[in-house]
C-alpha positions in Angstrom: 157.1 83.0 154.7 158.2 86.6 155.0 155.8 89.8 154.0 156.9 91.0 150.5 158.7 94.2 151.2 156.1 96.3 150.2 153.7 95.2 152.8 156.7 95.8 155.1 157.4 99.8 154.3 155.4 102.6 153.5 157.3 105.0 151.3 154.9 107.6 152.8 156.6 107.0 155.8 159.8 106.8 154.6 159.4 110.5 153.4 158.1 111.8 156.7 161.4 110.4 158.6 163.6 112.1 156.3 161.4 115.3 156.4 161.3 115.4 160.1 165.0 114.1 160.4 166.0 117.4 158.5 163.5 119.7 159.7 163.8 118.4 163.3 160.2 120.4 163.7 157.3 118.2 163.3 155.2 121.2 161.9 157.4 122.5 159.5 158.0 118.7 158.4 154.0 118.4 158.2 154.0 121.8 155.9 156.6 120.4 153.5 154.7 117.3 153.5 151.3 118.8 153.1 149.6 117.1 156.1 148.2 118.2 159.2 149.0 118.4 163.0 146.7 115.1 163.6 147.7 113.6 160.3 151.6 113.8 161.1 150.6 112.5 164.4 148.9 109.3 163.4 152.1 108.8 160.7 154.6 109.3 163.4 152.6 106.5 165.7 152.8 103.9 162.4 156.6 104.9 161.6 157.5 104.2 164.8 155.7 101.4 165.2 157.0 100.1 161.9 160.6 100.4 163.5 160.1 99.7 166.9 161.8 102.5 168.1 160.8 106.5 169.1 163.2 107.8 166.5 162.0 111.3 167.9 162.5 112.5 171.5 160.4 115.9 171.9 162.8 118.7 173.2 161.8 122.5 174.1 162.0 123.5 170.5 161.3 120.9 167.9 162.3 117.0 167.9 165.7 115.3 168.2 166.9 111.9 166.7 167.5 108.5 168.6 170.9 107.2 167.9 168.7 104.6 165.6 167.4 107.4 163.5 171.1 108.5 163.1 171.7 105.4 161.8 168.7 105.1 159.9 169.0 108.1 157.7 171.7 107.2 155.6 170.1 104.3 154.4 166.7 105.5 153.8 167.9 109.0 152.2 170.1 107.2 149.6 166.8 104.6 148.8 164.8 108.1 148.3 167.0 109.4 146.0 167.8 106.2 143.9 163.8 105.8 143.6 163.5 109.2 142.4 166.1 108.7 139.8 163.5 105.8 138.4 161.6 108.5 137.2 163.8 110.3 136.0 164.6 110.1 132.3 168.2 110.0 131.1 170.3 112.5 129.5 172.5 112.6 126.2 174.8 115.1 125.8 177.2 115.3 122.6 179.6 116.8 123.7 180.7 114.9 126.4 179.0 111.8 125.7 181.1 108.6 124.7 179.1 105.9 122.8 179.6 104.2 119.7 176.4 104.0 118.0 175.8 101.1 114.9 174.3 102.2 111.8 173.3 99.9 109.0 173.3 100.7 104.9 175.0 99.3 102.4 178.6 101.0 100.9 176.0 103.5 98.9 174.7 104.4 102.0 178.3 105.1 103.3 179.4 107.4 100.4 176.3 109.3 100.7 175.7 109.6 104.7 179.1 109.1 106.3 181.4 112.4 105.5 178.8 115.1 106.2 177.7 112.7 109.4 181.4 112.6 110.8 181.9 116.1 110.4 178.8 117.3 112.1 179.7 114.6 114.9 183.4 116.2 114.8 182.0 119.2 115.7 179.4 118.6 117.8 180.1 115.1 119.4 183.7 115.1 119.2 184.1 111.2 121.4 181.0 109.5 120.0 181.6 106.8 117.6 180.1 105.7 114.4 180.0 101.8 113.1 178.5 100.9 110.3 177.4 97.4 109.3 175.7 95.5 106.2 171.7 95.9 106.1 170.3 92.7 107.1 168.6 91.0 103.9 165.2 90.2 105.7 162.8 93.1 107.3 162.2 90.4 110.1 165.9 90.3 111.0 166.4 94.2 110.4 163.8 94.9 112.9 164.9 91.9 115.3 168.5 93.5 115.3 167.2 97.2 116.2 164.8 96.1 118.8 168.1 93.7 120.3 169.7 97.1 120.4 172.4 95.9 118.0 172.2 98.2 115.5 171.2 101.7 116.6 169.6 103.0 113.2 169.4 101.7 109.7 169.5 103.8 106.9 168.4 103.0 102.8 165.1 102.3 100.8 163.9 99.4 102.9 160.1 98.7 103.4 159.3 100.7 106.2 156.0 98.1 107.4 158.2 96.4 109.6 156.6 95.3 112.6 158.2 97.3 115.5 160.3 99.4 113.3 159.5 103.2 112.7 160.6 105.1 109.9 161.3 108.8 108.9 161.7 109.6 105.2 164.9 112.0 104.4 164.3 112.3 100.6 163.1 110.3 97.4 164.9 109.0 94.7 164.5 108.2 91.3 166.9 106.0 89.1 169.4 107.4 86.4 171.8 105.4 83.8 175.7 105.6 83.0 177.7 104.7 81.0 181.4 105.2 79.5 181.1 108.5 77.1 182.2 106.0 73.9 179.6 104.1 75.1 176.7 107.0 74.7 178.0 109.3 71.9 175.3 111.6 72.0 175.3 111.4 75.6 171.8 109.4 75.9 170.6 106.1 74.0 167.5 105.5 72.6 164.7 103.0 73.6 166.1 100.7 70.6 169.8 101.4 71.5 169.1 100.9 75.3 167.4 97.5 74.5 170.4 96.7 72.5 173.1 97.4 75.5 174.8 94.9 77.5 173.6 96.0 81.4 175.0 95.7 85.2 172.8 95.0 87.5 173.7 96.1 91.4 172.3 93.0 93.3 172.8 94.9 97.1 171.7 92.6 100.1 169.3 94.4 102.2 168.1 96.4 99.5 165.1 95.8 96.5 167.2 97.7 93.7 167.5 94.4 91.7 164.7 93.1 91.9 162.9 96.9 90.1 165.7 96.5 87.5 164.8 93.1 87.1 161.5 93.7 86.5 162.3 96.3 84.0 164.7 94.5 82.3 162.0 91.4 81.8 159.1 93.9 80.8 161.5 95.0 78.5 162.9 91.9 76.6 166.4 92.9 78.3 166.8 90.0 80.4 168.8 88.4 78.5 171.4 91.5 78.1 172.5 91.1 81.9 176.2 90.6 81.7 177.2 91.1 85.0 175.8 91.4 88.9 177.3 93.0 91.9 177.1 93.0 95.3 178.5 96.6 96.0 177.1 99.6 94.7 180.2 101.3 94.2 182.2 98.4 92.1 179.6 99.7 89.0 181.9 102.9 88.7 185.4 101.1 87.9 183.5 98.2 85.6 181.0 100.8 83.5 184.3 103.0 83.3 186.4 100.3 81.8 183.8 98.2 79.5 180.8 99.3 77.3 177.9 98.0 80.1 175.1 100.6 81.0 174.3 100.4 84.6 171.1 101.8 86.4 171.2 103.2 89.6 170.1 105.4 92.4 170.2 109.0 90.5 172.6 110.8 93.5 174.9 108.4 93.1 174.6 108.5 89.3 175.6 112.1 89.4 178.5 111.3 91.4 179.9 108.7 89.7 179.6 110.3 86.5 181.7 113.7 87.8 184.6 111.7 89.6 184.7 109.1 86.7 184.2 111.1 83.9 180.9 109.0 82.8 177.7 110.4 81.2 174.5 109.9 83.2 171.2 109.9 81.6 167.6 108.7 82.0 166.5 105.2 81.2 164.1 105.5 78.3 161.8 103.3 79.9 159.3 103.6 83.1 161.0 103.0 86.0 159.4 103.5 89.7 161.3 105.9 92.3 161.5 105.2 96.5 162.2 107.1 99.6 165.8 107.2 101.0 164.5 106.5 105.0 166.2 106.1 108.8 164.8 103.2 111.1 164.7 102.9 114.3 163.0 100.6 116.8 160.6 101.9 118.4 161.7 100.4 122.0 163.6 103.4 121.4 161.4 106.4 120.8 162.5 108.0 123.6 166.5 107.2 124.3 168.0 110.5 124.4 171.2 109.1 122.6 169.2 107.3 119.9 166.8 110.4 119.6 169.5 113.2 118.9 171.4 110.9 116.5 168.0 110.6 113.9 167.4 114.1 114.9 170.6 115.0 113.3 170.5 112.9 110.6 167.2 114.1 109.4 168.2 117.5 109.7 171.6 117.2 107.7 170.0 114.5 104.9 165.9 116.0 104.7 165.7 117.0 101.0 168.2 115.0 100.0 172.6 114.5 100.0 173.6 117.8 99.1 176.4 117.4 95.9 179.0 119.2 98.4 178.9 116.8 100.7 179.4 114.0 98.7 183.3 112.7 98.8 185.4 111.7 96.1 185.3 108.4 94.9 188.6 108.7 93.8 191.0 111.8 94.1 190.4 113.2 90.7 188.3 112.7 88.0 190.0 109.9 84.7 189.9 111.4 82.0 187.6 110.2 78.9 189.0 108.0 76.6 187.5 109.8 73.5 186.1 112.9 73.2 183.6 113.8 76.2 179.9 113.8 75.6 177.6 116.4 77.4 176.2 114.9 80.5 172.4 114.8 80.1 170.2 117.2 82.3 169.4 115.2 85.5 166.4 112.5 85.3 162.4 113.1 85.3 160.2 112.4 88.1 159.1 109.0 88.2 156.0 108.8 87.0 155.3 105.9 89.5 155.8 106.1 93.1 156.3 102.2 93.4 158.3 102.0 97.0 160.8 99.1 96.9 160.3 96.4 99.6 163.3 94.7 101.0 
């Protein structure tokens, strides 16, 4: 049975034949190489008895290669470099790089990350890519996906103790209501008027929203008020709009929504916990230069939280109110609970 190939070759060798093949001076070779005159010696005995050949002849100044060294060079210089390049780390850079990198949230997510992210990329990583993809409904298979490399990043409230998975926060969130303006004359409802309403409930797969809202609504007596539940965050605007429902929701988006529909926002007048807005990664990738600058940039455009500029429009313009428009209501209080929802 043949020697593994390690027992075979000495890479120390290897690096004195391509020192001494470029040098073609045993003592400048044995400089570059740190060793001594008796050290290069006994190295030059076991290289060439490794080859069986001289490899060297001695001439008047310096050493010359055997035709065999000729050919040996090109073969041993290349394995040099491509074993060097092993510890080397990759690069990423933006604005050259092509790569389409996969980034999971749900359609909130998308309103509130996507514009300002595509026009930093447009600027400063013109051919890079962005597609996004439904959060998976389980932690398990969220972190399964970014450790297969699938999805690059994820990006929401989603429990952040997922095995494997590490997390950055880029702001907290609290939750706000709206509602049509005929809906909330005075632009706010009381506790007895809010128990009264007819609610939505955004039921978002790969998100916990429903279940806080459900919890409230049960603590509350309100359970049985539910009239509808949706799957997309952004359906609420168009059904609150057109009926007398009171949604809940993530306050940013609230304050959108209310602005480009024409909506009143206010703050439930119950308890409600708030969360932190967060980008995953896996950490198999810590280190990936491409993986790195993306979350780098992220958390340097969304730390704080979405800024109201870089929102888009839900629509092009605002609809106008069907009666006369209430005052908005000032944004909502802190939470006075710092509950984080779990997926």
């Amino acid at each position: 049975m043949d020697k593994p190939l390690s027992r075979q070759l000495d890479l120390n060798l290897l690096d004195l034949f391509d020192a001494i093949y470029r040098s073609r001076n045993l003592t400048a070779a044995g400089k570059a190489l740190g060793l001594s005159q008796p050290a290069m010696s006994h190295a030059l005995a076991r290289l060439r008895d490794m080859y069986g050949d001289p490899l060297f002849v001695r001439l008047a100044k310096g050493v010359a290669p055997t035709p065999f060294a000729d050919e040996l060079i090109g073969p041993v210089s290349q394995a040099l470099q491509i074993l060097g390049q092993t510890l080397e780390k990759g690069s990423f850079v933006p604005e050259t790089a092509r790569r389409v990198f996969r980034l999971a949230m749900t359609d909130i997510g998308e309103h509130t990350f996507m514009p300002r992210l595509i026009r930093h990329l447009q600027r400063h990583a013109p051919r890079l890519c962005v597609e996004t993809v439904a959060t998976s409904a389980s932690p398990e298979d969220l972190a399964q996906e970014l450790s297969k490399g699938s999805i690059d990043l994820a990006l929401g409230a989603i429990n952040p103790d997922i095995a494997g998975v590490s997390s950055h926060t880029l702001f907290s969130d609290v939750y706000a209501c709206v509602a049509r303006p005929s809906a909330v004359p005075r632009g706010t409802l009381s506790l007895a008027e809010f128990k009264r309403a007819r609610h939505v409930v955004p039921a978002v797969a790969g998100t916990n929203h429903a279940v806080l809202i459900d919890r409230m609504l049960a603590a509350n007596g309100m359970s049985g008020q539910v009239v509808a539940r949706v799957t997309h965050f952004l359906a609420i605007a168009e059904l609150v709009a057109n009926t007398d429902v009171i949604a809940i929701m993530p306050r940013n988006l609230a304050l959108s929504v209310a602005a480009r529909w024409g909506l009143c926002h206010f703050s439930p007048p119950v308890q409600m916990p708030g969360y932190d807005v967060m980008v995953y990664w896996h950490k198999r990738y810590d280190h990936e230069p491409g993986n790195a600058w993306l979350r780098q940039a992220i958390v340097a455009l969304f730390q704080g939280g979405p800024a109201a500029a870089g929102n888009e429009a839900l629509k092009p313009a605002p609809r106008k109110p069907a009666g006369p428009r209430s005052s908005p209501a000032g944004r909502a209080p802190a939470p006075r609970s710092r509950d984080r929802p779990p997926t």
